[in-house]
C-alpha positions as CSV (number, residue, x, y, z in Angstrom):
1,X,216.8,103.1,184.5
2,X,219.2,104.8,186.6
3,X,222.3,106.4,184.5
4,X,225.3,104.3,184.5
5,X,227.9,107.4,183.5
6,X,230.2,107.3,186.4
7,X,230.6,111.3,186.8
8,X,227.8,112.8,187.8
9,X,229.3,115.4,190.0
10,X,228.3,118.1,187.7
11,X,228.6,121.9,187.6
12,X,225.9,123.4,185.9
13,X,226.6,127.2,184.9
14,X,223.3,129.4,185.6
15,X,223.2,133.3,184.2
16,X,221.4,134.4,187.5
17,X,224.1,132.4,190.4
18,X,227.4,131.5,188.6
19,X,228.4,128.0,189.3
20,X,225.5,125.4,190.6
21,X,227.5,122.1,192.0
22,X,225.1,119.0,191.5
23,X,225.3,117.6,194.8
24,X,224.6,114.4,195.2
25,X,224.8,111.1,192.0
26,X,221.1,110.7,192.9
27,X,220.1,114.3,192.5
28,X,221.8,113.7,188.8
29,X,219.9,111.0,188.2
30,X,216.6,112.8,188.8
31,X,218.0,115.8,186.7
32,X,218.7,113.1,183.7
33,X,214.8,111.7,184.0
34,X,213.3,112.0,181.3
35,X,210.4,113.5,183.0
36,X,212.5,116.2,184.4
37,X,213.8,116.8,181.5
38,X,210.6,117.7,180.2
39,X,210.8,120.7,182.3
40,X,213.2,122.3,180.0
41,X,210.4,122.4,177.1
42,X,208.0,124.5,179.6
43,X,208.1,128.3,179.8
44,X,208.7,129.5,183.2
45,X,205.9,132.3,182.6
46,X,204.1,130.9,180.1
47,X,203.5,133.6,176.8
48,X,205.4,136.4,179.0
49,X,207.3,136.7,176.4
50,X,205.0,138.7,173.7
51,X,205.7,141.2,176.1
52,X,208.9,140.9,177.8
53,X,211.0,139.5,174.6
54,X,213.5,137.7,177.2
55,X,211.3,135.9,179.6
56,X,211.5,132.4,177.4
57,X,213.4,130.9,180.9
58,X,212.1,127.2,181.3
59,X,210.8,125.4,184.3
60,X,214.0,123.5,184.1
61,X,216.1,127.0,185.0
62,X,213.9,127.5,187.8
63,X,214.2,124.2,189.6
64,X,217.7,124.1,189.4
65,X,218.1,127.2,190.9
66,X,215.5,126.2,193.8
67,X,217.0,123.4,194.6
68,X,220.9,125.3,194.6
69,X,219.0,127.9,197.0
70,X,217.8,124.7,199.1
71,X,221.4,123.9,199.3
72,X,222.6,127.2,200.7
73,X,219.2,127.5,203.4
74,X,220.3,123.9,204.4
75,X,223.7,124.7,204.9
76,X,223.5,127.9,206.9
77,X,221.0,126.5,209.4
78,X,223.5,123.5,209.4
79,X,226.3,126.5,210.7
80,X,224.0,127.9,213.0
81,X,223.6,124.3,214.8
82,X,220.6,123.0,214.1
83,X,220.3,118.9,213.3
84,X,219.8,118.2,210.3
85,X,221.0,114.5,208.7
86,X,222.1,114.0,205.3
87,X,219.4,112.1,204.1
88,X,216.8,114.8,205.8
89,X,219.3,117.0,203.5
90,X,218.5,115.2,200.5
91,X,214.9,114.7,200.9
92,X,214.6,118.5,201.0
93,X,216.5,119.2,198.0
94,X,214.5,116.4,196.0
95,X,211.8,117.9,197.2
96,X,212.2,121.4,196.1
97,X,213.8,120.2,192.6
98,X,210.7,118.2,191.8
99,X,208.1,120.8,193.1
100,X,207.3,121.7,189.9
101,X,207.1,118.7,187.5
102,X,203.5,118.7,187.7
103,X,203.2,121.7,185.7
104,X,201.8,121.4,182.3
105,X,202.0,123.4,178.9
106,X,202.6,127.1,179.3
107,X,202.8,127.0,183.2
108,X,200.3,128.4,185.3
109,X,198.0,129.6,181.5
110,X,196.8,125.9,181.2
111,X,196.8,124.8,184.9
112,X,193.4,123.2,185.9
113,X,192.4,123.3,182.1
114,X,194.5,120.3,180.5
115,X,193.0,118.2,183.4
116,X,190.3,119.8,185.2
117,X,190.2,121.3,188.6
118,X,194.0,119.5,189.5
119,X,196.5,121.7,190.3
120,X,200.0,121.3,189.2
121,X,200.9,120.6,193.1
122,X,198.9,117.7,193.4
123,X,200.3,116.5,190.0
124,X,203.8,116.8,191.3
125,X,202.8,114.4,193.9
126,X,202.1,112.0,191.5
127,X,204.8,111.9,189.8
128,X,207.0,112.0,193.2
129,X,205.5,108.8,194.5
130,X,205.8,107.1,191.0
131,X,209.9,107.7,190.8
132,X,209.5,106.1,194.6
133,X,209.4,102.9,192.3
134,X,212.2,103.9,190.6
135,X,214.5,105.4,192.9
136,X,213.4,104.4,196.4
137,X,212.3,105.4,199.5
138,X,214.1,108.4,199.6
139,X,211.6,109.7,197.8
140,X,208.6,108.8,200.5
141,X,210.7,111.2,202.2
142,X,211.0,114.0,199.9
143,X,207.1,113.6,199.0
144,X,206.3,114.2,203.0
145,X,208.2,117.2,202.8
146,X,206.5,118.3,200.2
147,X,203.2,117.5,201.7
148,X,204.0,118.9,205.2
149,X,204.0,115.5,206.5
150,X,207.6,115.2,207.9
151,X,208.1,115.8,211.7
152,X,210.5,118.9,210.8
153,X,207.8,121.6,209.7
154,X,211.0,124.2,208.8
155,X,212.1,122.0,205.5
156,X,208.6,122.3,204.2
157,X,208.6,125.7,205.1
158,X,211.7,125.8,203.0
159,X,210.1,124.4,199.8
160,X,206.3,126.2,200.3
161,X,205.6,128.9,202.8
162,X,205.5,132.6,202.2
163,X,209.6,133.1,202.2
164,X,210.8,129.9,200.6
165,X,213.3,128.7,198.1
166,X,210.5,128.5,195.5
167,X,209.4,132.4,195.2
168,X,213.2,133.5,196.6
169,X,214.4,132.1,193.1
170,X,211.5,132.8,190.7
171,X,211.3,136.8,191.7
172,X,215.1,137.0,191.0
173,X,214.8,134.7,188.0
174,X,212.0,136.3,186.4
175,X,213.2,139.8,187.2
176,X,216.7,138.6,185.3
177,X,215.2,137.2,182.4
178,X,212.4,140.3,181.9
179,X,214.8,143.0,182.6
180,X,212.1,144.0,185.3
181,X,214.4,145.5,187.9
182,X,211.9,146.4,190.4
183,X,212.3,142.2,191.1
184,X,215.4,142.2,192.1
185,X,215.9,140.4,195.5
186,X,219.1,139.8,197.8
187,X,218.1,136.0,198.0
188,X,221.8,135.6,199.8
189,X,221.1,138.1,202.5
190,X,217.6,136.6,203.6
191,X,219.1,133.0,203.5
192,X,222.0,134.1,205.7
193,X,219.6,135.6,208.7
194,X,217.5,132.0,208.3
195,X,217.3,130.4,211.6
196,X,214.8,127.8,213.4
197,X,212.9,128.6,216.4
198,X,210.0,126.1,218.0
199,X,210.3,124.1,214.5
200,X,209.6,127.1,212.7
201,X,211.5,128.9,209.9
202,X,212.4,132.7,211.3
203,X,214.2,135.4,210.0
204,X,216.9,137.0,212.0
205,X,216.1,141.1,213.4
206,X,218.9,141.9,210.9
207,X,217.0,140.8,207.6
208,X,214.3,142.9,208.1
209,X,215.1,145.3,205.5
210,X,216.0,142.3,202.9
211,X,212.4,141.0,203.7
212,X,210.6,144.2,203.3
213,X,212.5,144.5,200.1
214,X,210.9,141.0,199.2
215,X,207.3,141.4,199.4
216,X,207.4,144.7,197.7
217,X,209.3,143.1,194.5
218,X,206.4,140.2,194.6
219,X,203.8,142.8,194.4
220,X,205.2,145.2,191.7
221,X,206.6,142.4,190.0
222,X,203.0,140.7,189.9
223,X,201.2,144.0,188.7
224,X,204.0,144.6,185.9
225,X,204.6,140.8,184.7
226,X,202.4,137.9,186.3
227,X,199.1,140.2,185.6
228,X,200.6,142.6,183.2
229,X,197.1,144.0,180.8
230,X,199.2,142.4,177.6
231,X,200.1,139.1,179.3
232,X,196.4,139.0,180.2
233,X,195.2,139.4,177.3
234,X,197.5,136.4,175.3
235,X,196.4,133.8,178.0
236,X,192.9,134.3,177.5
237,X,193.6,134.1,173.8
238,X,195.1,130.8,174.8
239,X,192.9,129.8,177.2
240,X,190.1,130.1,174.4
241,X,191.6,128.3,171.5
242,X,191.7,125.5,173.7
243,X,188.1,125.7,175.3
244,X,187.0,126.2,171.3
245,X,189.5,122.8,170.2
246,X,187.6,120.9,172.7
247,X,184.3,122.3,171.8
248,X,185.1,121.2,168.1
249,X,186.5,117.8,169.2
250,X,183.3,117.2,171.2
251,X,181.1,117.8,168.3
252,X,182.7,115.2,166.1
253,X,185.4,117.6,164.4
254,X,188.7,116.0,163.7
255,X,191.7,118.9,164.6
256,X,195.4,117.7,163.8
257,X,197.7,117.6,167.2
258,X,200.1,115.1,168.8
259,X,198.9,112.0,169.9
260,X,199.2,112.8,173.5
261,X,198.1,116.3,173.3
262,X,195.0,114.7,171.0
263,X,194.4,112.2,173.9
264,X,193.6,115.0,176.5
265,X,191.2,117.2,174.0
266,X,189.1,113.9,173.9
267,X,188.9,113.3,177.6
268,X,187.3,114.7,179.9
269,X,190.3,114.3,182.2
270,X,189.1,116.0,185.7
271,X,190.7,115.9,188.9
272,X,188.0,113.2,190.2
273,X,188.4,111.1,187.2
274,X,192.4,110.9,187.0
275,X,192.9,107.8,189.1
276,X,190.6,105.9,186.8
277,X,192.3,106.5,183.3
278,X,195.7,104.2,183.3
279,X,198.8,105.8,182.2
280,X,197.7,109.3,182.2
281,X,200.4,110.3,184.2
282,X,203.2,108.9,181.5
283,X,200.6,110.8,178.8
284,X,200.9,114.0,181.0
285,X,204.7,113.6,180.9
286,X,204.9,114.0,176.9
287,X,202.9,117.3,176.5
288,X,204.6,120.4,176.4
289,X,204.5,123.9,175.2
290,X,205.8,122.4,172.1
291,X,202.3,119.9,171.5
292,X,200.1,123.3,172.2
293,X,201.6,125.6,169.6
294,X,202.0,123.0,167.2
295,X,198.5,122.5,167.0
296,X,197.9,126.0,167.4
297,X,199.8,127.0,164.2
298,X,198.0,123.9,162.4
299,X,194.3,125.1,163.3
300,X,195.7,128.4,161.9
301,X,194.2,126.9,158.5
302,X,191.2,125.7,160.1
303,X,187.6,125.6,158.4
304,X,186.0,126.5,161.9
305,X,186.6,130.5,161.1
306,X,186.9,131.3,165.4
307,X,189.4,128.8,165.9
308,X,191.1,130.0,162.4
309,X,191.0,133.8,164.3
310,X,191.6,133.1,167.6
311,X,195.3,131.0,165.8
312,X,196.5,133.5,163.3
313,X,195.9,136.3,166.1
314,X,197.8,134.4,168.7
315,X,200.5,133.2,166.3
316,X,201.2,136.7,164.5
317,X,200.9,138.2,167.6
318,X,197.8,140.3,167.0
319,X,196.8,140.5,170.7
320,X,193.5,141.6,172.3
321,X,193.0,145.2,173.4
322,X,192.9,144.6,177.2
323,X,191.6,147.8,179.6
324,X,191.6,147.5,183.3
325,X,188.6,149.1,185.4
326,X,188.3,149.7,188.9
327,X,185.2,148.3,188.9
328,X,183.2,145.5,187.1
329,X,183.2,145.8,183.5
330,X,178.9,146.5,182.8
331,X,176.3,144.0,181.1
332,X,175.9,146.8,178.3
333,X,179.4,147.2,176.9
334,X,180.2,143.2,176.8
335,X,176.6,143.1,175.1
336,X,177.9,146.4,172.7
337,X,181.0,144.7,171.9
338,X,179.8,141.1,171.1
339,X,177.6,142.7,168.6
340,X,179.9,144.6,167.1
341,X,182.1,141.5,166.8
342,X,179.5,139.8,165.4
343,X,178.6,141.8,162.5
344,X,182.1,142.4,162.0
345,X,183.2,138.8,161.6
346,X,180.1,137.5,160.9
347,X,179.6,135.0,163.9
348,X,177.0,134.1,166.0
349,X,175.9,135.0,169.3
350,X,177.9,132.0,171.0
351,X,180.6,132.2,168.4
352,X,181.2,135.7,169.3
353,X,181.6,135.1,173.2
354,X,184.8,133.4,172.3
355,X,186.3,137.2,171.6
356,X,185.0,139.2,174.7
357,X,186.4,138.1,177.5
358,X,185.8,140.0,181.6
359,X,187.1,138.5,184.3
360,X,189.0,139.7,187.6
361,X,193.0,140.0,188.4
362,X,194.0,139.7,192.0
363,X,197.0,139.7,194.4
364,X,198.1,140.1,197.6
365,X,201.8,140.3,198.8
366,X,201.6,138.6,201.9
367,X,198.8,136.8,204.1
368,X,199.6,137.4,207.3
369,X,196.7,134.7,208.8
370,X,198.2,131.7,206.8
371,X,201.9,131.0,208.4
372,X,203.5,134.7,208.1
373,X,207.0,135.5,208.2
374,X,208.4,135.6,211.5
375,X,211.2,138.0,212.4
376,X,213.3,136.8,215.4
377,X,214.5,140.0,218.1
378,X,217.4,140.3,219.5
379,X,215.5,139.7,222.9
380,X,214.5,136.8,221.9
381,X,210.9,137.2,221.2
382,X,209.2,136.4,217.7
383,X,206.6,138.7,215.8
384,X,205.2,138.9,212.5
385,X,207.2,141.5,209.8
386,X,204.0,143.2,209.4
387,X,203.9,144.4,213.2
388,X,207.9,145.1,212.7
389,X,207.9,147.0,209.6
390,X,208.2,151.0,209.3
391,X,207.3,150.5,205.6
392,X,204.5,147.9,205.6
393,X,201.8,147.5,207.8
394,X,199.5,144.8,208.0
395,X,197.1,146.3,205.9
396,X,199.2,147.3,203.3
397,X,200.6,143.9,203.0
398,X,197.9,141.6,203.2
399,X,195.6,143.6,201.6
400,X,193.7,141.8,198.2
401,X,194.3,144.2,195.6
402,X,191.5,143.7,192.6
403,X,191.1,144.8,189.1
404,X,188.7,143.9,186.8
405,X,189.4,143.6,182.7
406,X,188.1,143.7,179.4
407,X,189.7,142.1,176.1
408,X,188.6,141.7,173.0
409,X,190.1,142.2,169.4
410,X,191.1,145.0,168.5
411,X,190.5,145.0,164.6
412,X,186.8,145.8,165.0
413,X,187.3,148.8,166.9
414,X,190.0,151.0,166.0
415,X,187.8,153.7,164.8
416,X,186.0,153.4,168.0
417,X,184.4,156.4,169.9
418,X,184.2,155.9,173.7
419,X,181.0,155.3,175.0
420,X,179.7,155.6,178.3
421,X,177.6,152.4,179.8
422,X,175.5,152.3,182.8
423,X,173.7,149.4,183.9
């Protein structure tokens, strides 16, 4: 049902823009859904928080402020004479404001684990062509944008390329809402030098600096939020509470949660299998962060004593030690410490691998070999930022920066000594 109020032309006031105008009765509409709506009950970065106390900014907060940054891109390429329709206007903005409604609990912690292997993109996709029922064809429209299926390449490049609307307002959000400085972007400058060449979104000679400034506040602000050791260390704490609920559930164990949250710890709910299981999607649409720590402060009390840890740790925030390597984390010190954990909790071998955890964290800025960023000349001529920059070369840029990591609890180990291991 669409919303009958008769003023929808809204002015929505955001802490990191001022004044956001709604632009369009149909926009509201989609804002008013309830599975839009949902968004607001998502964290924008997921258990950032137990580190950076302020980062509890929703999905919600972080479409809007796409889509207003959508508004301003369309606008100024409108100025600079390029074609663009209304309706072309409004497919893009749809577009970007619904880019994220596929994402589940806790953002990108439970993505591919709630349903298996399916990202939160292709889930947004679904739920695009199923308000095309609802609200028309404009939203074919918005859905091929999305998809890169529209004739004009640039308003895809606008919603998902390496300089779009998405990561334009999620740096300067999520540097706002940490209190991360080194994130801070000047998302008006690069929008101003936008421009369209051969189909293709450019950036005028004169945003060079605003760019450069760009991909270095992605990389530091991935190193010192999106992959900071702490962060790490909670969403593997997550990520195996859930793995143990589902063990549990599958062995006949009966663990209180909401219905719809219940529904996908029975299921084996992959990305193969989701067309077969009716009204999944409407399931997806009624889980939140709110269904996950629920739960996870009801298995607090439960009788399985690794779920019971893994719950009070997470909820009292008693986080895993987490230490970074340069290298791979050795056979012998995983072995050392699953030992120790299991005489000091009493736990089996399998029990105990819930608690040591190695894996790998990697970025890179830039990837210079999958649509780069193209800075327009004054002459005329195009070339990537990398082969423009004084400050970044190619190498610097699109180089994959790894680090390997360790967590376990720290409770076992305070009176550790540091031990060497070699293989």
């Amino acid at each position: 049902m669409h919303d009958q109020r008769s003023n929808k032309k809204k002015i929505l006031n955001d802490p990191v823009y001022g004044f956001i105008s709604i632009p369009d009765e149909l926009i509201f509409d989609l804002i008013e859904h309830s599975w839009f709506q949902r968004l607001r009950r998502i964290k924008q970065l997921g258990l950032t928080h137990l580190v950076y106390p302020g980062a509890l900014h929703t999905r919600f907060h972080h479409a809007i402020g796409a889509m207003h940054l959508m508004q301003q891109a369309l606008e100024v390429l409108i100025s600079k004479g390029h074609f663009i329709t209304n309706e072309e206007s409004l497919a893009a903005l749809i577009a970007i404001l619904l880019h994220d409604m596929g994402h589940g609990p806790y953002s990108h912690t439970l993505e591919k684990v709630i349903i298996k292997d399916l990202d939160h993109e292709a889930l947004s996709l679904y739920f695009m062509k199923e308000l095309k029922n609802e609200f028309g064809s404009i939203l074919q429209q918005a859905a091929d944008i999305y998809t890169d299926q529209y004739p004009k390449k640039y308003l895809h490049q606008l919603v998902s390329s390496q300089l779009d609307t998405d990561r334009l307002d999620f740096l300067k959000r999520d540097s706002f809402f940490t209190g991360v400085s080194e994130g801070v972007i000047n998302s008006d400058r690069i929008i101003t030098m936008l421009d369209i060449v051969n189909d293709n979104l450019v950036v005028e000679a004169k945003g060079i600096y605003s760019v450069e400034k760009f991909l270095v506040a992605r990389r530091l602000m991935y190193w010192q939020v999106y992959l900071h050791k702490t962060v790490l260390s909670a969403e593997q704490m997550l990520l195996q509470i859930i793995r143990r609920a589902k063990f549990l559930i599958a062995g006949g164990n009966v663990l209180p949660a909401t219905p719809s949250l219940k529904y996908f710890l029975h299921e084996n709910i992959s990305k193969e299998n989701f067309d077969s299981y009716p009204g999944v999607l409407q399931l997806f649409a009624k889980i939140d962060d709110f269904d996950i720590f629920t739960a996870i402060k009801e298995w607090t009390d439960s009788a399985d004593k690794v779920l019971s840890i893994l719950c009070n740790s997470l909820v009292n925030r008693h986080l895993f030690r987490t230490e970074i390597r340069s290298t791979p984390v050795k056979k012998a010190e995983i072995e050392q410490k699953l030992e120790t954990i299991k005489n000091y909790y009493g736990l089996n071998t399998d029990e105990a691998g819930y608690f040591v955890i190695a894996d790998i964290a990697q970025n890179n800025a830039y990837d210079p070999a999958h649509q780069g960023i193209s800075i327009l000349l004054r002459d005329g001529n195009l070339k990537d930022i990398s082969d423009v920059s004084d400050l970044l070369t190619s190498d610097v840029l699109s180089k994959i920066v790894k680090k390997y990591f360790i967590s376990y609890p720290k409770a076992p180990f305070i009176n550790e000594k540091h031990i060497e291991f070699h293989d």
